[in-house]
N, CA, C and O of each residue as an XYZ file, in Angstrom:
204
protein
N     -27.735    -22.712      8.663
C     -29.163    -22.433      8.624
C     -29.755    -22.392     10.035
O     -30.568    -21.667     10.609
N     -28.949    -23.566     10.396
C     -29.716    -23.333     12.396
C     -29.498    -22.372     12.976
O     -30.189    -21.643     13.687
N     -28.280    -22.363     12.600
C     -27.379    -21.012     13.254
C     -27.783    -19.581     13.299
O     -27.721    -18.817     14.262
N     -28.268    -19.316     11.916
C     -29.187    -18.009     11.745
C     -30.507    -18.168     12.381
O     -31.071    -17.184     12.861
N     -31.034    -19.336     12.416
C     -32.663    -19.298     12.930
C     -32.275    -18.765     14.470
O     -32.868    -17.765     14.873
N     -31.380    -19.354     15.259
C     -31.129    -19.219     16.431
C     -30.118    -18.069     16.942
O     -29.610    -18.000     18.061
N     -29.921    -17.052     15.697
C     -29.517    -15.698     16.035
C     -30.266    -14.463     16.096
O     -30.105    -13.409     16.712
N     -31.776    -15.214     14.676
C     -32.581    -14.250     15.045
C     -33.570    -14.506     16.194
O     -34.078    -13.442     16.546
N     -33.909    -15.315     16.731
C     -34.589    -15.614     18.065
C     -34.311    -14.727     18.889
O     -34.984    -13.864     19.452
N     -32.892    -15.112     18.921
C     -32.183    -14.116     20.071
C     -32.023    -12.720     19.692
O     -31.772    -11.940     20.610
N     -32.134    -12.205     18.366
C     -31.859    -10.800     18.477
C     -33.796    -10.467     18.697
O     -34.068     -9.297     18.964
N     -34.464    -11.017     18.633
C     -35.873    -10.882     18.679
C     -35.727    -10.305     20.426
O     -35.714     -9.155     20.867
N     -35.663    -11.165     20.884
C     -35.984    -11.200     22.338
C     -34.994    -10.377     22.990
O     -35.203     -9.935     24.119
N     -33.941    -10.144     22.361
C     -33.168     -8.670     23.021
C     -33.580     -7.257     22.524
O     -33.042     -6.240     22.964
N     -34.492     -7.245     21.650
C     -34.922     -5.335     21.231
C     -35.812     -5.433     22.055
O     -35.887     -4.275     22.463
N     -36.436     -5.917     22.511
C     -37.363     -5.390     23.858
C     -36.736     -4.285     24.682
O     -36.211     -4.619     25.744
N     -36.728     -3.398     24.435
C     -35.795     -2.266     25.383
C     -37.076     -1.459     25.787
O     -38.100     -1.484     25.104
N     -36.937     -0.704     27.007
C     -38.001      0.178     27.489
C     -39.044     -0.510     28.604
O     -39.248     -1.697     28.857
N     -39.474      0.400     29.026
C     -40.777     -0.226     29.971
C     -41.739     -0.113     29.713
O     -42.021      0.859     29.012
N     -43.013     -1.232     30.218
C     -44.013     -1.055     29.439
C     -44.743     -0.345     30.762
O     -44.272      0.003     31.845
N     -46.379     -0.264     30.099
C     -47.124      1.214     30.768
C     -47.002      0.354     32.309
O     -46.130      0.579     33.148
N     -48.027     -0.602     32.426
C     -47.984     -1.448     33.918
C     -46.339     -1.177     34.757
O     -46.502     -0.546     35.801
N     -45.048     -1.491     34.513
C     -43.923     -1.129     35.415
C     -43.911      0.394     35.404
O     -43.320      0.810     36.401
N     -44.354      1.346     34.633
C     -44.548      2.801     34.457
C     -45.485      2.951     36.064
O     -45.170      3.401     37.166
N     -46.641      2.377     35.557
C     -47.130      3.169     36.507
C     -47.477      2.413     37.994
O     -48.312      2.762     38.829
N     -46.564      1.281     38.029
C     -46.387      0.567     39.450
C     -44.931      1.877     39.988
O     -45.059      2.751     40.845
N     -44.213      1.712     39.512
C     -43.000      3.018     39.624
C     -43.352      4.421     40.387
O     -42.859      4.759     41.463
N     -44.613      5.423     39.375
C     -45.387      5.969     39.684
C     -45.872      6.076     41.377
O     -45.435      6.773     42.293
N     -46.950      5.073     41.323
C     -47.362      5.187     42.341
C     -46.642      4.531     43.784
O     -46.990      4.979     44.877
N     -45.595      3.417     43.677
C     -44.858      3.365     44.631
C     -43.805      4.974     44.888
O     -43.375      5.237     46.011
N     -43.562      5.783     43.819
C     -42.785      7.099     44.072
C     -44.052      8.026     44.795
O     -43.865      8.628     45.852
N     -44.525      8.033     44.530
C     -45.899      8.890     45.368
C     -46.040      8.316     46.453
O     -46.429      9.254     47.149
N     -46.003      7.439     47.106
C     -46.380      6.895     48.759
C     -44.759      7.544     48.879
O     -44.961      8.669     49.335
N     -43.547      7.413     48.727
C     -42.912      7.416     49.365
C     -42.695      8.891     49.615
O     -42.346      9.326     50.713
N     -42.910      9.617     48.584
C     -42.986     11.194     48.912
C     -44.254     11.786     49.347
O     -44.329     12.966     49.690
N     -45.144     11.069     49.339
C     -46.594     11.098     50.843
C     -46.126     10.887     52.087
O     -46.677     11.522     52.986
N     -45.263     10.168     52.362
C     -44.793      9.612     53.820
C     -44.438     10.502     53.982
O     -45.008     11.228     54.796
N     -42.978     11.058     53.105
C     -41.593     11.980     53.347
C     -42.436     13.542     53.250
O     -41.816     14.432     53.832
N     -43.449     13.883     52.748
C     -44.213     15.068     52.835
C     -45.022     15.472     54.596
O     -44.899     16.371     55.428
N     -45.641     14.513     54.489
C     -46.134     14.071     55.815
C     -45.719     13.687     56.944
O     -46.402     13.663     57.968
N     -44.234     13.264     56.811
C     -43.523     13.068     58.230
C     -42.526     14.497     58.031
O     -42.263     14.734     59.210
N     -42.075     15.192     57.508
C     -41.435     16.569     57.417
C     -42.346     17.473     58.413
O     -41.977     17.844     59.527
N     -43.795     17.804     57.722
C     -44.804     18.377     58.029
C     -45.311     18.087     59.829
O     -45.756     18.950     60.585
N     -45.098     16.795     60.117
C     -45.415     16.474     61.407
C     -43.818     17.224     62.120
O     -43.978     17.970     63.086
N     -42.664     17.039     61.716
C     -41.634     17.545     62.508
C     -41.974     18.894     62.691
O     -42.117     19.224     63.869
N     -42.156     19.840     61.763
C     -41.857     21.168     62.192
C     -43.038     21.184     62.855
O     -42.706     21.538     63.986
N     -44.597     20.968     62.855
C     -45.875     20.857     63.693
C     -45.307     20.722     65.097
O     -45.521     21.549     65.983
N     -44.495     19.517     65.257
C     -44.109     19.427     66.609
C     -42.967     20.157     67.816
O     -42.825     20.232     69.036
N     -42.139     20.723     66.220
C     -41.228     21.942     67.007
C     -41.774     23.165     67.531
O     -41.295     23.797     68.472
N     -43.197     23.582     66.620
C     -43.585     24.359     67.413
C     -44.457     24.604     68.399
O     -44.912     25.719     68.652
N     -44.651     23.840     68.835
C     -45.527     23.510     70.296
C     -44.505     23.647     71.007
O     -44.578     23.507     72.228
């Protein structure tokens, strides 16, 4: 009887699969600064090759 109480606990707390919206859209917007930088430092190289 314990044994089952303490198998479904645990199968409880393992179907949590997926991400919720908050790690979605921390993800999001840390991927956007880094391809703001990488947009913006590209853009400054060729600016400066041609001078």
């Amino acid at each position: 009887m314990i044994n089952n109480i303490l198998k479904s606990r645990l199968q409880c707390q393992t179907t949590n699969k997926g991400f919720t919206l908050v790690e979605v859209l921390i993800a999001l917007f840390i991927g956007s600064l880094i391809f703001g930088v990488l947009y913006a430092s590209f853009f400054q190289i060729i600016k400066s090759k041609e001078i």
